[in-house]
N, C-alpha and C positions, 0 to 999 in steps of 0.2 A: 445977281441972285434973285429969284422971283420968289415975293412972299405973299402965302395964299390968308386970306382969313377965315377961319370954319366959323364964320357967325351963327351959322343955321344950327351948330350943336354947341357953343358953349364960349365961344368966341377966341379961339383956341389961333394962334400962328404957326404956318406950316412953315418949313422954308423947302419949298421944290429945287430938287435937286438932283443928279441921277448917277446908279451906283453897278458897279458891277464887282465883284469879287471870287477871289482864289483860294484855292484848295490846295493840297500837301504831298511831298515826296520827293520824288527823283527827275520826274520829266514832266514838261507840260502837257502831256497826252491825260486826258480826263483818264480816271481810276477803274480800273474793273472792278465795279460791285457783284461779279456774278458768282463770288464764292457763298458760301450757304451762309457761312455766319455773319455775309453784309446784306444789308434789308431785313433784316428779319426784327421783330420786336423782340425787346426786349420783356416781356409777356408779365414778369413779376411787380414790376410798378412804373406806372402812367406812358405803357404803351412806348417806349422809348424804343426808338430802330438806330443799328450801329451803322457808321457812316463812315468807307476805307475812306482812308485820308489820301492825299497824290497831291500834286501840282496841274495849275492850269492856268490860262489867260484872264483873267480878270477885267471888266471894263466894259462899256460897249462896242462890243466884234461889230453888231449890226451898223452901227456911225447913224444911228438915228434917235439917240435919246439928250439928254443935256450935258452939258460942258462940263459936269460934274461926276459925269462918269468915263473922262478919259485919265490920263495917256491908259490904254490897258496895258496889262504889266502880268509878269508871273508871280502866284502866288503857291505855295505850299503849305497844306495841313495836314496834323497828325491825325487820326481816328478819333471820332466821336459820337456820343451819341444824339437825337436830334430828336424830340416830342413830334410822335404821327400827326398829333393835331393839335389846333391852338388848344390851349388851358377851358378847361369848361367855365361855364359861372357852378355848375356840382362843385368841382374838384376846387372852385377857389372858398367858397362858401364853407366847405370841410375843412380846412383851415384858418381860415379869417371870418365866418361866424358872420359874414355878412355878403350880399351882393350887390355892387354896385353900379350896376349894368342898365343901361336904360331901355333893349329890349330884353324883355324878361317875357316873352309869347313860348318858347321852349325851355325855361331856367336848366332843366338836367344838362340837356345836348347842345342847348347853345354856345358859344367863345365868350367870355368874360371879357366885355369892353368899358370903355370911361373910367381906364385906369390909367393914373401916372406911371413913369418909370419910378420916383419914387415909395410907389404905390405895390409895384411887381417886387422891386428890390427887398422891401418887409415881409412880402409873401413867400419868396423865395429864402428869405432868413428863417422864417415860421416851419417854412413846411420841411428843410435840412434841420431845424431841429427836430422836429417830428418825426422825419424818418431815419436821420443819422446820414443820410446822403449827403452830395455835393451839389445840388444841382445850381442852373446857373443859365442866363441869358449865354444864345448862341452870339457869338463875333459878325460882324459884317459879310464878313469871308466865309466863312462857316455857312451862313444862313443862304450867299448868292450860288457858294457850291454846292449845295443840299439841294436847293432849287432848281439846277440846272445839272440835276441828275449824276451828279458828281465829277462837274466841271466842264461838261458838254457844252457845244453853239446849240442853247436852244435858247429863247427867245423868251417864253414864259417859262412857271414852274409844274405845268401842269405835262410841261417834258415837248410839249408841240412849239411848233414856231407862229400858227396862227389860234384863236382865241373865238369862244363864241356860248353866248350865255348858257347854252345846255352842260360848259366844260366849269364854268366858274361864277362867282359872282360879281358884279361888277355892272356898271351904269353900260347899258349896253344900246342904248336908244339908237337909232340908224343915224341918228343927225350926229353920232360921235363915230361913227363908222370910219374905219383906218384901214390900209389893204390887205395888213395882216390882222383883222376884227369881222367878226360877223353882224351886222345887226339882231336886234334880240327883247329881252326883258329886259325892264331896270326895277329890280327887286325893292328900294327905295328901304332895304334891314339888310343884319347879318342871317345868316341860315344856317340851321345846325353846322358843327363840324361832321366832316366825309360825307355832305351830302352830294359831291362828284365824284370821281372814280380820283386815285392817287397817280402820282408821277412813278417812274418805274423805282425810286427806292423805296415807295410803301408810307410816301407821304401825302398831305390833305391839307389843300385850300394853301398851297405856294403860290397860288396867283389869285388875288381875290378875298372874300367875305371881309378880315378884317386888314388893316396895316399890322404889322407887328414890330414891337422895340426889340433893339437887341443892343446888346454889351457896349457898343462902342459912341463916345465924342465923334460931332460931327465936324468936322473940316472939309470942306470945296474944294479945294486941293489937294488932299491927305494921299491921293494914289500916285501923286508926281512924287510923293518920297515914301511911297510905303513900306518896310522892309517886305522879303521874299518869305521868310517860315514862319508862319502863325498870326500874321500882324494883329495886331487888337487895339487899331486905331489911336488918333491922339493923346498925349496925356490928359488933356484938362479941353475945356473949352463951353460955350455957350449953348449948347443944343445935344441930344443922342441924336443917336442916328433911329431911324426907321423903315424899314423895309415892308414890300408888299404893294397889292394895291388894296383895298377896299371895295365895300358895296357900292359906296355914294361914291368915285371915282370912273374914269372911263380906260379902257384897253393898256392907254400909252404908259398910266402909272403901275399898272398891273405887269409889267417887264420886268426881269428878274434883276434887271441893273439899274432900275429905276430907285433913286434914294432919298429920303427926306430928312432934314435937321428939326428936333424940334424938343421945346422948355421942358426938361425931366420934370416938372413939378405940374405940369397943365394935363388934361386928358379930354378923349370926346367920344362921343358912340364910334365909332370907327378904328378909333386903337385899342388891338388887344396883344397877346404875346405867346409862346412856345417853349419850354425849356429845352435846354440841354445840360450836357454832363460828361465829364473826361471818361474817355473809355477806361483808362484804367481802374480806378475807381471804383466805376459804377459796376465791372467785372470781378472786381475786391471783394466789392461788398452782398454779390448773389445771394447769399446764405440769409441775410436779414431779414430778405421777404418770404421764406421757404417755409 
């Protein structure tokens, strides 16, 4: 397992690692999103887009990312919903009364980063008190089927299989140039959220600006025994998981299977996070924001 140091922002251990994960239903044919009421936001609070559930291969299809994203395997999920963009520092600031984000050059539209997981977890408690919701870090599987357009071979989250700084953010220097990367800018920040166009479910920055935590313990081998419907990772263990690539990374960690272990308790400019929410629920509960 190769453990990275983020000295440059807080001294933070990464554990690189690489992920790919599955989505829900009957077959592993990626899911047809193209009924009306999938992609579409949920309009009444924080931009939420529903997401059909299905089955599909999980893993790296491509056989070019790390050891940590094999054997691929079938995965199935139920419907849910999936935050268009990362959490702003606005939206976190309206809750938690503070920011604690180290670029702050856009505070509205910026992604709220140099947060913990257990940092998100409090916010995500504050703000379902506040709204009466559920809401809730997406799953591993969740986050790599949302990214890859509801279970699709594609490569990045931005729905394409090649990558190039006008599509995302990300270290994009020529001397990190890979066959599927373009050479480009290296923005050296995050960049508002949806300052690139969205993947075809109507979401923003799946490949790029920030890493993002989500739900699950990480284990290096967790997809040699994963269950098939819903998995939600290990029970316990040393590290979350994090998905995504980042600004300060280059192409290879910006892969929609690409996955990272790391201390729920530590945070750096470059982690920030997404909600999600059981459809059911969040369908329940319409009427509260009316």
């Amino acid at each position: 397992m190769k453990v990275i140091s983020l000295s440059k922002f807080s001294g933070i251990l990464l554990i690189l690692s690489s992920f790919f994960l599955t989505g829900t239903l009957v077959t592993a044919e990626a899911a047809d999103q193209s009924s009306p009421d999938y992609g579409e936001q949920f309009k009444d609070y924080k931009d939420m887009v529903l997401i059909k559930g299905g089955c599909y291969e999980m893993g790296d299809s491509f056989d070019e990312g790390f050891v940590n994203e094999k054997p691929v395997h079938e995965v199935c999920l139920d419907d849910f919903y999936l935050g268009e963009h990362e959490v702003t520092q606005e939206e976190w600031e309206e809750v938690m009364g503070n920011n604690p984000s180290y670029f702050k050059y856009c505070e509205k539209d910026c992604p709220v980063e140099s947060v913990s997981y257990d940092d998100v977890e409090n916010y995500i408690k504050k703000l379902n008190e506040k709204s009466g919701q559920r809401f809730r870090l997406p799953t591993e599987a969740e986050w790599e089927y949302a990214a890859r357009e509801g279970g699709k071979k594609r490569r990045f989250g931005t729905g394409k299989d090649t990558i190039g700084s006008d599509e995302a953010n990300f270290d994009a220097d020529h001397l990190f140039k890979q066959d599927y990367s373009k050479g480009g800018v290296y923005r050296k920040k995050p960049l508002p959220v949806k300052s690139f166009a969205a993947n075809a479910l109507g979401l923003y920055d799946m490949a790029g600006n920030l890493m993002e935590w989500v739900a699950d313990w990480y284990d290096r081998d967790y997809y040699k025994r994963s269950p098939r419907k819903n998995p939600k990772g290990p029970y316990t263990g040393p590290y979350r998981v994090i998905r995504d690539g980042s600004w300060f990374y280059r192409s290879k960690t910006a892969r929609a299977t690409n996955r990272l272990g790391h201390e729920e308790h530590l945070f750096n400019s470059q982690l920030g996070f997404r909600l999600a929410h059981d459809q059911e629920y969040l369908q329940f509960s319409k009427s509260v924001f009316h």
